[in-house]
C-alpha positions as a Python dict, from the first residue, in 0.01 Angstrom:
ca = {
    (1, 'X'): (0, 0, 0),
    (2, 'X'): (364, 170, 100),
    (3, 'X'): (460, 86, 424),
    (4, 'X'): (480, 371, 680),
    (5, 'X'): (785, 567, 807),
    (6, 'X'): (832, 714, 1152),
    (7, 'X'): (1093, 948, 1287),
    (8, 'X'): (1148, 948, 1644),
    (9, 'X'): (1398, 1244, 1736),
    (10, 'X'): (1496, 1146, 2114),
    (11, 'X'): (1610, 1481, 2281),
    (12, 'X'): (1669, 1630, 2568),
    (13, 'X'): (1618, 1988, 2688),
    (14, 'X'): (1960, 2090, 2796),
    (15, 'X'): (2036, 2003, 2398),
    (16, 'X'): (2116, 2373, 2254),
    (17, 'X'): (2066, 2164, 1869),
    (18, 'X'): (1688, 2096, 1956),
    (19, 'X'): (1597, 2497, 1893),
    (20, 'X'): (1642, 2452, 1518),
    (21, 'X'): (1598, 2066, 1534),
    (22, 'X'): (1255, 2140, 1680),
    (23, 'X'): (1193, 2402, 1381),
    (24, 'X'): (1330, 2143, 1098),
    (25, 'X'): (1126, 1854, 1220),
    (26, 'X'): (819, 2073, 1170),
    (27, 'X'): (895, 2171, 863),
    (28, 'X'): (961, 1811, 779),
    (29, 'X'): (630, 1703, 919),
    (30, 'X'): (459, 1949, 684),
    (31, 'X'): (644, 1813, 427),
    (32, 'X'): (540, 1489, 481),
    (33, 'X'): (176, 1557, 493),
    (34, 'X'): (148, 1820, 190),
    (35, 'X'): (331, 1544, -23),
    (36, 'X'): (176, 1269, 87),
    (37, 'X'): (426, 1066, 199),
    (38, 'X'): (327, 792, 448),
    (39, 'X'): (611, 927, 706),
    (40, 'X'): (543, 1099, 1047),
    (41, 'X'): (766, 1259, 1319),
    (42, 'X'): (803, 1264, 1669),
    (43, 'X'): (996, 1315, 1969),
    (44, 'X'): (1111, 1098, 2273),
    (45, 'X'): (1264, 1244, 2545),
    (46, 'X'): (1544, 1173, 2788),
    (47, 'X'): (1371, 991, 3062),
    (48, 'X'): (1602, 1176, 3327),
    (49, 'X'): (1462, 1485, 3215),
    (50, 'X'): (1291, 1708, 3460),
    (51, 'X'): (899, 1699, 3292),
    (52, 'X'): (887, 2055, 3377),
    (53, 'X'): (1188, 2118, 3206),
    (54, 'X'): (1035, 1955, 2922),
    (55, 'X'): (741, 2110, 2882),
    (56, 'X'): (918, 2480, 2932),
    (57, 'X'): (1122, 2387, 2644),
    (58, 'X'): (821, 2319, 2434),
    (59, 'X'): (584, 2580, 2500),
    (60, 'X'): (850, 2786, 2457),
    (61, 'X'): (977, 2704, 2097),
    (62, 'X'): (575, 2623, 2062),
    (63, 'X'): (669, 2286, 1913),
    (64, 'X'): (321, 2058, 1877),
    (65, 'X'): (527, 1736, 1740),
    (66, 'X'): (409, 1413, 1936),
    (67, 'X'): (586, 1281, 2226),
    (68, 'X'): (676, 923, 2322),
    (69, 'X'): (719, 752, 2624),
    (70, 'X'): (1100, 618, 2607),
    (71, 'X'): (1284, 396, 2949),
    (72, 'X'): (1644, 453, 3039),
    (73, 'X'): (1690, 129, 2828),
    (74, 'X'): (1562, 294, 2522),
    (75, 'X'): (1724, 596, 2540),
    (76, 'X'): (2087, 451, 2570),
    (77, 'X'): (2018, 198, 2310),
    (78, 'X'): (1929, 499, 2077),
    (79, 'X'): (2244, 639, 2113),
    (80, 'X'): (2098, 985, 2206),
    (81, 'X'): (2344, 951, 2552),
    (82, 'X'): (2652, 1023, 2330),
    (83, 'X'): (2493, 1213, 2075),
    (84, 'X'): (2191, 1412, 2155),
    (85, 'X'): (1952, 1462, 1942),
    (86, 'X'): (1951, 1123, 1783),
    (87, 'X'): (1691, 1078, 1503),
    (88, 'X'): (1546, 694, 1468),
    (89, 'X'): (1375, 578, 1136),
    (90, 'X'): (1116, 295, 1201),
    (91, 'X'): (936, 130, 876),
    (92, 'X'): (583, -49, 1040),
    (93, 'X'): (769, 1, 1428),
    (94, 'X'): (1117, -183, 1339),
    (95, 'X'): (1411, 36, 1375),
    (96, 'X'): (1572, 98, 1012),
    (97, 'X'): (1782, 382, 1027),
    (98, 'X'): (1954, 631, 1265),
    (99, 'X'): (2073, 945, 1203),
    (100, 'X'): (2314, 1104, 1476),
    (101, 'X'): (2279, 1465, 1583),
    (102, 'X'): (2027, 1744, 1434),
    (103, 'X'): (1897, 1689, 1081),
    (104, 'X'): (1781, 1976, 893),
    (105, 'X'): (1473, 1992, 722),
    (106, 'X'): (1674, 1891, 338),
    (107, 'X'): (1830, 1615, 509),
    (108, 'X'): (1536, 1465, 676),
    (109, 'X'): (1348, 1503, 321),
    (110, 'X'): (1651, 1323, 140),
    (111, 'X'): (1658, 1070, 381),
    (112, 'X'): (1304, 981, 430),
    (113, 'X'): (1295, 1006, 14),
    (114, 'X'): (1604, 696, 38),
    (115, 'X'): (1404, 496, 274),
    (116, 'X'): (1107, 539, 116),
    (117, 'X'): (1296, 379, -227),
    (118, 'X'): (1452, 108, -12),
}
C-alpha cells in the first residue's frame, strides 16, 4: 500500500494569487482522484483572517476544497507570513515538502508525481 500525500495550501484572503491558486488546486484535486493517486488537497487559512472574509472569498470563487484549522504558530512556521500562499506536502501527516507561492495545476502534478517516486 503507497503511502498518502496531502497538500495543505495555507492562504489568506487579501492574497490576489489565491483566485487562480484556488482554480489550480481544483484542478489538481481532480487530478488526483481520476488518476488514482493517493494525494488530496486542502487549504488552511491565516488565523488572523476575518471568518467572514473567508468565507466571502470562497463562495465567491465557489471553491469546495477542505479547510483546516491552523494557530498563529502554524501559520508562521509554514512560511505563508512571508510568502502567501504557501503550499505544504505531508506523506502519512509529516511535513515533506514546501512549495512557496501559487503552484499551478502542471506544477502541483509534477511535484506530487516526484514525491510520490521518493
Amino acid at each position: 500500500m503507497s503511502s498518502s500525500l496531502e497538500l495543505v495550501t495555507a492562504w489568506s484572503p487579501w492574497s490576489p494569487h489565491m483566485i487562480q491558486g484556488f482554480a489550480d488546486l481544483g484542478l489538481a484535486q481532480r487530478f488526483f482522484s481520476t488518476h488514482a493517486w493517493n494525494a488530496t488537497v486542502a487549504t488552511a487559512v491565516d488565523p488572523a483572517s476575518r471568518a467572514s472574509d473567508v468565507t466571502a472569498f470562497m463562495r465567491r470563487l465557489r471553491v469546495q476544497l477542505p479547510v483546516l484549522p491552523m494557530t498563529s504558530e502554524q501559520f508562521l512556521r509554514s512560511w505563508s507570513a512571508n510568502q502567501n500562499p504557501t503550499t505544504l506536502a505531508f506523506r502519512d501527516g509529516v511535513l515533506v515538502d514546501r512549495r512557496l507561492g501559487a503552484q499551478s495545476v502542471d506544477e502541483l502534478i509534477s511535484w506530487v508525481q516526484e514525491l510520490r517516486m521518493r
